[in-house]
C-alpha positions in Angstrom: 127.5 106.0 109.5 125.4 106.3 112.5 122.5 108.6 112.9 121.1 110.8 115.7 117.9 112.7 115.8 117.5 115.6 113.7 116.3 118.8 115.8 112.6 119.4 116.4 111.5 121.8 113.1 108.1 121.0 113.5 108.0 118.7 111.1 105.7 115.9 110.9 108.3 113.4 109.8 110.5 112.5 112.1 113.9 113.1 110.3 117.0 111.8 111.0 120.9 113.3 110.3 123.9 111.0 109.5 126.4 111.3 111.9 129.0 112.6 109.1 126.8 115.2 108.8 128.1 119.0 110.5 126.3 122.3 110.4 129.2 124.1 108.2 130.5 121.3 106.1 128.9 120.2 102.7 127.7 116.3 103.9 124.4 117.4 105.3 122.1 114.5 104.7 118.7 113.5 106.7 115.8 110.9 106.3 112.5 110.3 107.2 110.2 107.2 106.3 106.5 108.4 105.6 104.2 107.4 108.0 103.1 104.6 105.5 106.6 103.6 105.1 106.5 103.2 101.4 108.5 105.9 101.2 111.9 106.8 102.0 112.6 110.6 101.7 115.8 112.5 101.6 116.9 116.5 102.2 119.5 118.3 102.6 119.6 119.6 106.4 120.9 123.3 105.6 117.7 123.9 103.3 115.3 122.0 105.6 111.8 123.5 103.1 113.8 123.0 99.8 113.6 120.1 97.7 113.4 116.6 98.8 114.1 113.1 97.3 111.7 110.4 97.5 112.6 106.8 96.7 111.0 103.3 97.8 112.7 101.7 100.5 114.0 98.6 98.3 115.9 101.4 96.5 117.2 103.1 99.7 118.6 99.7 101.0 120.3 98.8 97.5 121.9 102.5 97.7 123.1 102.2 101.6 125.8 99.5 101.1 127.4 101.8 97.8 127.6 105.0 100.0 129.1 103.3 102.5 132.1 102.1 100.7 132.5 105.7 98.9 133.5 106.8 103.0 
């Protein structure tokens, strides 16, 4: 997975979309780190004002290497 910038919403976080991402297809993931950076939060691109996951970032890391092997 790579990850480019997610467009400008206004948003104060600056959000970022994984690359296997697409505008019509159901993998629309993005993350931001809270300004703090004790937080790691997660949306779903296509409902960018819905709900949003929030997990520590020791969490996000142990979850990165077991999405990448589900490619």
């Amino acid at each position: 997975m790579t990850l480019k910038p997610s467009g400008g919403n206004g948003s104060a976080l600056a959000w970022i979309k994984s690359s296997y991402s697409t505008g019509d297809g159901p993998d629309c993931v993005e993350v931001a780190t809270t300004p703090d950076t004790h937080t790691i939060l997660i949306r779903d691109s296509k409902n960018p004002d819905g709900p949003r996951l929030a997990v520590a970032p020791a969490t996000w890391a142990d979850f990165l290497p077991y999405a990448a092997e589900r490619q």
